[in-house]
C-alpha positions as CSV (number, residue, x, y, z in Angstrom):
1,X,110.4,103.9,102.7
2,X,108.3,100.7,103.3
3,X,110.7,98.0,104.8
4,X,109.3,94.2,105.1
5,X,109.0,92.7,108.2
6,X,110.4,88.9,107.7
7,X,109.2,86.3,110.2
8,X,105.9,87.6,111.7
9,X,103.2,85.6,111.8
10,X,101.4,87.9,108.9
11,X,103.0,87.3,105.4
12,X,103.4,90.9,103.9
13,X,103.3,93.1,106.4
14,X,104.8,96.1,106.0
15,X,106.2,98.8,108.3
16,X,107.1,102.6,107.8
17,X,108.7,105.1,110.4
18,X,107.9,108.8,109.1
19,X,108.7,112.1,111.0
20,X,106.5,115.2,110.7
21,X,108.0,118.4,110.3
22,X,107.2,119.4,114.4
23,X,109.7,116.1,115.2
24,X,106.8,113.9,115.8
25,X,107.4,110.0,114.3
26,X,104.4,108.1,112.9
27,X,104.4,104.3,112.1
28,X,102.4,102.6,109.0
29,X,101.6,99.2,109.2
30,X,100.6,97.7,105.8
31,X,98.9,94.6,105.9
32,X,97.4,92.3,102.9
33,X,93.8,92.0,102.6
34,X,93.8,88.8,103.0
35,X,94.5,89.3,106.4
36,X,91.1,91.1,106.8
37,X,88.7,88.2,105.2
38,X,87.1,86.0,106.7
């Protein structure tokens, strides 16, 4: 489950919170790639 992230700096970004199967939790951060041009 991706859940959006309103009022940071970076439109669309994007955050996930996942836990493996030994417990451990993970975070995704989606970000557009317009973030990453220059």
């Amino acid at each position: 489950m991706w859940c959006p992230l309103p009022g940071t700096k970076i439109d669309g970004l994007y955050i996930a919170f996942l836990r493996s199967p030994d417990g451990v939790v993970f975070e995704f951060v989606e970000r557009p790639l317009k973030v990453f041009s220059t």
